[in-house]
N, CA and C atoms as a LAMMPS dump frame, in Angstrom:
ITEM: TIMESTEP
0
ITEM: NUMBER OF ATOMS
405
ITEM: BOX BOUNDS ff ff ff
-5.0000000000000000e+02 5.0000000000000000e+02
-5.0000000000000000e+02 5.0000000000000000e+02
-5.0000000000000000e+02 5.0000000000000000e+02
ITEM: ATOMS id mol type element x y z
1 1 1 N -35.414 401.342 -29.248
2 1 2 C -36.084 402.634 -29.358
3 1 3 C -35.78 403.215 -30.722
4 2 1 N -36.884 403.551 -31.233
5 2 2 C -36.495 404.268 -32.691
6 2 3 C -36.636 405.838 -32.772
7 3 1 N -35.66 406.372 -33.592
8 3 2 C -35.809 407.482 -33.629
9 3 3 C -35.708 408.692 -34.463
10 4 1 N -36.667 409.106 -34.919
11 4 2 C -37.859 409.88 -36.327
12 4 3 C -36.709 411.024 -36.39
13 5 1 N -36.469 411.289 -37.515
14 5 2 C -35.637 412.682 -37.976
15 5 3 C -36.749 413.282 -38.047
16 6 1 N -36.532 414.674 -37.472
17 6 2 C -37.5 415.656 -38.243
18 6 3 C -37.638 416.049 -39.795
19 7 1 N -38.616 416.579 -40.335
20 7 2 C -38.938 416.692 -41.819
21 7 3 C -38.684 418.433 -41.831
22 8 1 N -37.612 418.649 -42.518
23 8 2 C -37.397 419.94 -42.211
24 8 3 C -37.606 420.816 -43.737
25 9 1 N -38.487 420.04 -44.656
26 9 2 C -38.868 420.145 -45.81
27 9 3 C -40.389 421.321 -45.91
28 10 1 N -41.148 421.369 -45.503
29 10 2 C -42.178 421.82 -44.858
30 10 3 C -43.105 421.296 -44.594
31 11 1 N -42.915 419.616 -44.663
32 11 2 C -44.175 418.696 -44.139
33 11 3 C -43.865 419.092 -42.773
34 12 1 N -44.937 418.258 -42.292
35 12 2 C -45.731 418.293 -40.977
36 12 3 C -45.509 416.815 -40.52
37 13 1 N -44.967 416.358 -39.441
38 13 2 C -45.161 415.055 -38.79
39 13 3 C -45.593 414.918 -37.277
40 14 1 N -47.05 414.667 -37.81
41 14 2 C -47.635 414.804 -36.78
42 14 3 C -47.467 413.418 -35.766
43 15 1 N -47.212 413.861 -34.45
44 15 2 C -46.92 412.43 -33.499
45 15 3 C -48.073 412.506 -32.424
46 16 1 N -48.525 411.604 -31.743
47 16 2 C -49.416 411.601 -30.574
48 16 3 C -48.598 412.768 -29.262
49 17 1 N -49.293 413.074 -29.303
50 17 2 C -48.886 414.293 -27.641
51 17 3 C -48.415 412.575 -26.489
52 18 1 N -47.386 413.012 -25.632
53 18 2 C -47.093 412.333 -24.718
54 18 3 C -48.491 412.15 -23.592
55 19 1 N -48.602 410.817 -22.712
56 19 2 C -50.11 410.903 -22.266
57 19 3 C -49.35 411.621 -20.747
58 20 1 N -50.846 412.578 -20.159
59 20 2 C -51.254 413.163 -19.367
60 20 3 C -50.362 412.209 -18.152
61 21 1 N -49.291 412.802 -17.012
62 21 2 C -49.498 411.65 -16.086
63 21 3 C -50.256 412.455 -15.002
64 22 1 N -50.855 411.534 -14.056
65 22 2 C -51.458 411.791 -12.911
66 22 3 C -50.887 412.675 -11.839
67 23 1 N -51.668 413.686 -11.431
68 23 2 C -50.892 414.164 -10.235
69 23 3 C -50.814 413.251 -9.313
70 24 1 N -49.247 413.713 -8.314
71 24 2 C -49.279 413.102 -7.355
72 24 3 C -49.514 413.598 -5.948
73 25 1 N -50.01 413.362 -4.76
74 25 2 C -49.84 414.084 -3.386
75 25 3 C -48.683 413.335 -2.742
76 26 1 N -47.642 414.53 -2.524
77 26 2 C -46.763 414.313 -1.495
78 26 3 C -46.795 413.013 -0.286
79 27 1 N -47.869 413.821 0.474
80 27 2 C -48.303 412.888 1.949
81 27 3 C -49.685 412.235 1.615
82 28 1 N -49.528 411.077 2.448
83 28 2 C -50.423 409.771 2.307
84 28 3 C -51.405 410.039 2.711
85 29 1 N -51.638 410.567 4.152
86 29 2 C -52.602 410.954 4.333
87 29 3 C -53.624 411.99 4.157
88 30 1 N -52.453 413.109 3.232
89 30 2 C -53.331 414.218 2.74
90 30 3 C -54.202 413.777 1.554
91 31 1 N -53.631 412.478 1.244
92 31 2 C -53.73 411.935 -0.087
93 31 3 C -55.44 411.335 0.7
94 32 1 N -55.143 410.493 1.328
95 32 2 C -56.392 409.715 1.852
96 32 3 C -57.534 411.029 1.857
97 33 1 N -56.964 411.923 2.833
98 33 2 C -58.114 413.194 2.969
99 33 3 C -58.729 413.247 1.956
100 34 1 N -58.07 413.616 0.633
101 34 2 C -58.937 414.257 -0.69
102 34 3 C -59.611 413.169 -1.483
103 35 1 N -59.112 411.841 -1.158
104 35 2 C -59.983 410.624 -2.328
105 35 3 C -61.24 410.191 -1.553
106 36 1 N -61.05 409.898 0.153
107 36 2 C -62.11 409.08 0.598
108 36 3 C -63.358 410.041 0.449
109 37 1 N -63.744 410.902 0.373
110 37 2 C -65.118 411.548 -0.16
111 37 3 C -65.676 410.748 -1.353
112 38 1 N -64.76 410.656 -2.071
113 38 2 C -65.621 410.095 -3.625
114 38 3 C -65.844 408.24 -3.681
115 39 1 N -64.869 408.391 -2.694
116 39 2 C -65.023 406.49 -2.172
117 39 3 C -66.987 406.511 -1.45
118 40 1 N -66.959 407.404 -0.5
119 40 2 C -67.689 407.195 0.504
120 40 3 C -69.163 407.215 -0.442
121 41 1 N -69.177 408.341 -1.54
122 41 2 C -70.181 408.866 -2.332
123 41 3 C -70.229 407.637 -3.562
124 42 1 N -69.292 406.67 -3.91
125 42 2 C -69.539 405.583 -4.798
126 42 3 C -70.442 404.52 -3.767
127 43 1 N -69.854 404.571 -2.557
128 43 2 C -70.558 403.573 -1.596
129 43 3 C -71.907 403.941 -1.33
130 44 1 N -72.345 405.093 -1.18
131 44 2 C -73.289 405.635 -0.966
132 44 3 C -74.495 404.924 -1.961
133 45 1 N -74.162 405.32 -3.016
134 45 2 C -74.981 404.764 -4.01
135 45 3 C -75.574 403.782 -4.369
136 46 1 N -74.955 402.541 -3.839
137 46 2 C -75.078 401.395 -3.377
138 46 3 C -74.928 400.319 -4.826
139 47 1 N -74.069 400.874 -5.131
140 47 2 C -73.806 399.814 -7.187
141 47 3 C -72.421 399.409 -7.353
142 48 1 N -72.033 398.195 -7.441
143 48 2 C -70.775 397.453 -7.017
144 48 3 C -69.86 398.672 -8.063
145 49 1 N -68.527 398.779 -7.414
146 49 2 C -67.389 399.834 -8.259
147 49 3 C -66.329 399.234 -7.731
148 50 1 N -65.423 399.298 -8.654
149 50 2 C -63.744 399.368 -8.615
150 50 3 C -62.785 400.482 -8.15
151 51 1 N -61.661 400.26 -7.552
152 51 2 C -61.376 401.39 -6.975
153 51 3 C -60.881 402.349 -8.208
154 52 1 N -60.213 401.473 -9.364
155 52 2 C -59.538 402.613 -10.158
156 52 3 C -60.98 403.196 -11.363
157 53 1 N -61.979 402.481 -11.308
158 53 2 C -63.447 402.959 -12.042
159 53 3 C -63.458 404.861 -11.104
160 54 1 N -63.618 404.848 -9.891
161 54 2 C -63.551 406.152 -9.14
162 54 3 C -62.475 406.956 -9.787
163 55 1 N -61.305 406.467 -9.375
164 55 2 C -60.461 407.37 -9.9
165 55 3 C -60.421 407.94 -10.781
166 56 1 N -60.462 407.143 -11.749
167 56 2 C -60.64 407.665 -13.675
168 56 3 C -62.062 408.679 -13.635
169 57 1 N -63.075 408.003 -13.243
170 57 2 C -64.029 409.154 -13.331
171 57 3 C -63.96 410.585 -12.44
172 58 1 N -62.936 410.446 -11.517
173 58 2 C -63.162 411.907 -11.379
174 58 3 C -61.551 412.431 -11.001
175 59 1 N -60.869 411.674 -11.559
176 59 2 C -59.508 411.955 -11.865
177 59 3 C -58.856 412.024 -10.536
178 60 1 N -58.526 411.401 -9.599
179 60 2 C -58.113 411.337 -8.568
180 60 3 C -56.709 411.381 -8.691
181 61 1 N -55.644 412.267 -7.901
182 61 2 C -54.599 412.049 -7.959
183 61 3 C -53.814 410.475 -7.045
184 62 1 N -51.912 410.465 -7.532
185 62 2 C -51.928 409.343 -7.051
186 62 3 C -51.687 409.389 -6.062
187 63 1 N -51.446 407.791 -4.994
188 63 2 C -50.63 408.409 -3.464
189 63 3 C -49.185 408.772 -3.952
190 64 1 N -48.537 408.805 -2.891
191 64 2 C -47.018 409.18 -2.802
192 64 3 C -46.234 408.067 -3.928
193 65 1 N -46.943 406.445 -2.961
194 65 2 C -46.152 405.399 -3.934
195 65 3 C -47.695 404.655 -4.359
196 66 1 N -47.324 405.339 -5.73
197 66 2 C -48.648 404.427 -6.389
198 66 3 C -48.51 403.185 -6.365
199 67 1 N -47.757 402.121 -6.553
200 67 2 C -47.838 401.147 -6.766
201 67 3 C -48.087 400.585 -5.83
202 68 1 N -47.916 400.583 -4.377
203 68 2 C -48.556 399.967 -3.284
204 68 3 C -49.403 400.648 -2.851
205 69 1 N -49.211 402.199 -2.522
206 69 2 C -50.684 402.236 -1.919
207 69 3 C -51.546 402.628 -2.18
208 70 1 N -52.006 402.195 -3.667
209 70 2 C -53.538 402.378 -4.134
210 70 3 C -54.251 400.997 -3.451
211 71 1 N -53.643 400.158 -2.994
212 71 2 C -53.873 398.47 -2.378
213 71 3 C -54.912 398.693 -0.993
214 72 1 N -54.013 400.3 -0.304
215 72 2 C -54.127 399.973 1.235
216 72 3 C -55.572 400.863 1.358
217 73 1 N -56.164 401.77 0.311
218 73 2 C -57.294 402.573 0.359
219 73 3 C -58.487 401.701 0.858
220 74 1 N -58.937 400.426 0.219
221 74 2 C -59.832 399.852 0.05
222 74 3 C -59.642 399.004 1.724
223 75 1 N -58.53 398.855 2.078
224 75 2 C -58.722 398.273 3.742
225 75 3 C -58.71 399.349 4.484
226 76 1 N -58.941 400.362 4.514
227 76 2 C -58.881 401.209 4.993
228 76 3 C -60.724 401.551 5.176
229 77 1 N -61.259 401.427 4.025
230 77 2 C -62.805 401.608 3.539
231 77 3 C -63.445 400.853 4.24
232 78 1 N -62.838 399.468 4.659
233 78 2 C -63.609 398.052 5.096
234 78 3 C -63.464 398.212 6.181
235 79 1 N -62.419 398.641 6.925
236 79 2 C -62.048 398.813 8.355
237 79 3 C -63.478 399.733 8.872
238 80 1 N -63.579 400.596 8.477
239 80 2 C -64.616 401.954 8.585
240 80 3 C -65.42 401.151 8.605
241 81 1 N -66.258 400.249 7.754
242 81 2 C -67.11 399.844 7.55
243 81 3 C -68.06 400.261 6.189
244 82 1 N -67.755 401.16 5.977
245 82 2 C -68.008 401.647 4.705
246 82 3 C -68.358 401.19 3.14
247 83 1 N -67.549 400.232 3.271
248 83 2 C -67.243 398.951 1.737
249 83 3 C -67.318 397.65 2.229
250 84 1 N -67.622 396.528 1.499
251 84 2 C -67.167 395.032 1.314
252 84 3 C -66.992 394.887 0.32
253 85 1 N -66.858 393.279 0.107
254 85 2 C -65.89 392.953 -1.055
255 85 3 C -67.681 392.485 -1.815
256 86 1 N -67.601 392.918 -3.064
257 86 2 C -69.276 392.061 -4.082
258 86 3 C -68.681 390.817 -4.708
259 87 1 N -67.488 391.584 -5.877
260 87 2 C -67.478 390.11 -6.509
261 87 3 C -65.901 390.814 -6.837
262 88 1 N -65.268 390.073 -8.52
263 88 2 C -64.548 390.239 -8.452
264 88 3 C -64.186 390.973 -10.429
265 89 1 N -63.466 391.609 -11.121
266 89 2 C -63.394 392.245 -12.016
267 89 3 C -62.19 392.329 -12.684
268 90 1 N -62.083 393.658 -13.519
269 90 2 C -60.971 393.81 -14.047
270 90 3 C -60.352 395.444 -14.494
271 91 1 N -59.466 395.517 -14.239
272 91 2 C -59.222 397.649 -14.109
273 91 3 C -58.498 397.419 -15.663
274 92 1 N -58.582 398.28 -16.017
275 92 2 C -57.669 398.844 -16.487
276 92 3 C -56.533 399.422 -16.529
277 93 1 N -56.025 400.194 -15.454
278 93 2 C -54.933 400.483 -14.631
279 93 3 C -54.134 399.701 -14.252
280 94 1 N -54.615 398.398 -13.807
281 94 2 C -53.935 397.054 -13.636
282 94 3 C -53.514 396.234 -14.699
283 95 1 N -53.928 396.805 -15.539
284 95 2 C -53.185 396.079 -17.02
285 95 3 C -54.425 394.669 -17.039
286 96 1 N -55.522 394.996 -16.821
287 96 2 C -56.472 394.496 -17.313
288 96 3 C -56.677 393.148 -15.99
289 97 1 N -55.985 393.18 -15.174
290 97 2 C -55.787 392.279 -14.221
291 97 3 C -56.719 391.977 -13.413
292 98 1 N -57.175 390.926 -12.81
293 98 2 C -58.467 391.086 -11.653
294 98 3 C -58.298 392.214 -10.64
295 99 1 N -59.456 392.746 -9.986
296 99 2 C -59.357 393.313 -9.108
297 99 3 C -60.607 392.554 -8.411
298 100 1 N -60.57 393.662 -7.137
299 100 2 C -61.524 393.184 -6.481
300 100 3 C -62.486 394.233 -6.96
301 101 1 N -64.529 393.721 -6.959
302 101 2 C -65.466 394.833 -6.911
303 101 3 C -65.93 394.877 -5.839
304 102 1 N -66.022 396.143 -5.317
305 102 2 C -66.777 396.7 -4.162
306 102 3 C -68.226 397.229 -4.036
307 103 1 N -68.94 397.077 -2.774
308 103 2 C -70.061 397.675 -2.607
309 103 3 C -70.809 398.208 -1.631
310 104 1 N -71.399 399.229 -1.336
311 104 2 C -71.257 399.958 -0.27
312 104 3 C -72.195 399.591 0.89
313 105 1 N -71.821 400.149 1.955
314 105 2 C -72.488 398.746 3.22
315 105 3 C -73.49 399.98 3.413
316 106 1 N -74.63 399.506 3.8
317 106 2 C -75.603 401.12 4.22
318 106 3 C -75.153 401.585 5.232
319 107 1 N -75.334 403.097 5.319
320 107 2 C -74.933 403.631 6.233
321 107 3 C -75.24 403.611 7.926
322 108 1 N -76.644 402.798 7.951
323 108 2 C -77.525 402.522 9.233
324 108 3 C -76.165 401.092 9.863
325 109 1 N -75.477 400.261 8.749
326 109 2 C -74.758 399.384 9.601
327 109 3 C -73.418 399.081 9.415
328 110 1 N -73.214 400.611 9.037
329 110 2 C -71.719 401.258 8.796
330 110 3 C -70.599 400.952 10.58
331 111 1 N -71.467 401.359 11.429
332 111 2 C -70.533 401.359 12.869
333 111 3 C -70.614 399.916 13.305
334 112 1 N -71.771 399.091 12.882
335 112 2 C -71.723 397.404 13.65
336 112 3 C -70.664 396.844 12.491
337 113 1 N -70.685 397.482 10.937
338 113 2 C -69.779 396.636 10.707
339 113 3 C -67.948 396.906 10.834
340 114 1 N -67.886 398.189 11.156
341 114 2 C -66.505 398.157 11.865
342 114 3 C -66.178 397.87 12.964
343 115 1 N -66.956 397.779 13.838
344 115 2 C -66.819 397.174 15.506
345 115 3 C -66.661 395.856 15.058
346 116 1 N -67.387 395.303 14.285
347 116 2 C -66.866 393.784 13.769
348 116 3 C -65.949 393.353 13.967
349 117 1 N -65.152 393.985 12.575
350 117 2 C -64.183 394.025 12.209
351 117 3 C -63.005 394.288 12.908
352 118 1 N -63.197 395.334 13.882
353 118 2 C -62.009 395.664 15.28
354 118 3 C -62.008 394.446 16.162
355 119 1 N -63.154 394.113 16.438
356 119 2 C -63.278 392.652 16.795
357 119 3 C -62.513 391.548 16.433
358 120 1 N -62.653 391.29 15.199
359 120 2 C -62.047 389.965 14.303
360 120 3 C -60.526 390.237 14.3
361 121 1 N -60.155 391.485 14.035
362 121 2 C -58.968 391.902 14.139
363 121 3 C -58.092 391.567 15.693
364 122 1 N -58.414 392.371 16.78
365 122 2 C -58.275 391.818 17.383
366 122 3 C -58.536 390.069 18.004
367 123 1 N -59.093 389.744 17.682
368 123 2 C -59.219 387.904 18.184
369 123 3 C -58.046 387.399 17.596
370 124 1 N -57.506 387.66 16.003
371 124 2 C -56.933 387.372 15.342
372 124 3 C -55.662 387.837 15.876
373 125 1 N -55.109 388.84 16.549
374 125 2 C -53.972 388.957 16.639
375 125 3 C -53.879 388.233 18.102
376 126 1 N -55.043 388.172 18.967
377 126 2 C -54.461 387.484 20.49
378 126 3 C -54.085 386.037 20.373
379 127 1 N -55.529 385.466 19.352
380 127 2 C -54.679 384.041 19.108
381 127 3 C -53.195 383.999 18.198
382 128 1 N -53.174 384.952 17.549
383 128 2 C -51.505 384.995 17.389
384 128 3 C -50.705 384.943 18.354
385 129 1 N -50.629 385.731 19.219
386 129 2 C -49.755 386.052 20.598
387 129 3 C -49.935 384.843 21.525
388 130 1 N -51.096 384.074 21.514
389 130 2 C -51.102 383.18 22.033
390 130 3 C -50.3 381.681 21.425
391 131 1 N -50.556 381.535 20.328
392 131 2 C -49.804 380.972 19.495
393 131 3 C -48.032 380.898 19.653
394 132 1 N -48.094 382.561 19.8
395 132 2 C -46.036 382.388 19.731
396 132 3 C -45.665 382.193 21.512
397 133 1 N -47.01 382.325 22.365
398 133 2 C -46.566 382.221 23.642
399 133 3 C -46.298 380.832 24.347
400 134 1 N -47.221 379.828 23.317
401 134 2 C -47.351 378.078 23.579
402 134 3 C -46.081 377.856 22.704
403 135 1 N -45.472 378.09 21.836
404 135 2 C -44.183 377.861 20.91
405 135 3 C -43.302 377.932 21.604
């Protein structure tokens, strides 16, 4: 770490302002309350998006623990039925890393595709249970 003496001459040393950090919400789910609107309204639209593309554009605060659960928003979206997966990308936020792109399911087959999904979910956990019950 290096570190600048001040110029106490009457120059000026001008430095970059420290960057902006993100607010955070306390609770997770108050957190969920205030973002899934702008999730639901990217889906709406029906044009593949990233989750942190939303954020940045309308400045979303973070969860409690950013680092995991910005992960759990988007299963949360799919569960609903709301989102699937389009293709696949890259954030910025992630340090340029793949992400997944999303795109919004219409709203007419928003409830068949979470009953699906409660479906698959469940099958998936009985043949589990069935699994550790033949073991």
């Amino acid at each position: 770490m290096s570190f600048i003496q001040p110029a106490f001459d009457g120059t000026e040393i001008a430095a970059s302002a420290p960057a902006k950090s993100r607010r955070k919400v306390d609770d997770y789910e108050a957190w969920v309350d205030e973002v899934w609107p702008f999730y639901v309204a990217a889906a709406d639209t029906g044009q593949p998006f990233t989750i942190d593309e939303i954020s940045r554009k309308h400045q979303l605060p973070d969860p409690p623990c950013p680092k995991s659960q910005w992960g759990s928003l988007p299963g949360r979206l799919q569960n609903e039925g709301i989102i699937r997966h389009h293709s696949g990308g890259t954030s910025i936020r992630a340090g340029h890393s793949m992400v997944h792109v999303w795109i919004g399911v219409p709203p007419a087959h928003r409830e068949a595709v979470a009953r699906r999904r409660r479906e698959d979910r469940a099958a998936a956990r009985a043949a589990r249970a069935a699994e550790k019950r033949a073991a």
